[in-house]
Each structure stands twice: as C-alpha cells, then as structure tokens.
C-alpha positions, 0 to 999 in steps of 0.5 A: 943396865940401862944407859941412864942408870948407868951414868946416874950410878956413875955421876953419884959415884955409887957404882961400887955401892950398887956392885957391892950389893948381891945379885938379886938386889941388883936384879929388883932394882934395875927392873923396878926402874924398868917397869915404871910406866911414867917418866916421873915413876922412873925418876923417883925409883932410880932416886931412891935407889941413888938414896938408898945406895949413898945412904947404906943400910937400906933396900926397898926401903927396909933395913939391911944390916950387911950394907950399913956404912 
C-alpha cells in the first residue's frame, strides 16, 4: 500500500472500513489510485475512496449493500 493511502486511511480513521472490505476491492482500489497518471487524478480517487469508505454502501460509485452502515 502506498505510503499516502496508508496515512489518508489512517488520518480519516477508515482503516478498518477499508480492511473490512473483501480483497478484491481493496485490490481495485489501491491500483485505481496507482494508475492515475496526473497528481490531481490521484488526489480525486484516493478522495473518493475516503468518501466512499466513511460513507458506507458504495463502491466505485454503485451500491453495495453488505458495506452499508
């Protein structure tokens, strides 16, 4: 896990929100981050992965029932 994903999960205090989740979308996470090729990119993923992680019942921006709070 790259070392600002790791500090912003911890910061927000979503690391177990994001350990919770099951593997593969940890996976689609961490390398949709890692793809972006711009900082901005980068920034706005990782953001939505924050969002989505505090929020609960969302990944990638479609319904997910079993990580609803």
């Amino acid at each position: 896990m790259p070392e600002d994903v790791k500090r912003a999960l911890e910061d927000r205090g979503l690391r177990a929100d994001y350990n919770a989740r099951p593997a593969y979308q940890r996976n689609d996470y961490l390398s949709w981050i890692i793809r972006a090729k711009m900082p901005l990119t980068r920034t706005k993923r990782l953001n939505q992965m924050l969002e989505e992680l505090e929020t609960g019942g969302v990944y990638m921006r479609m319904d997910h029932p079993a990580s609803k709070k």
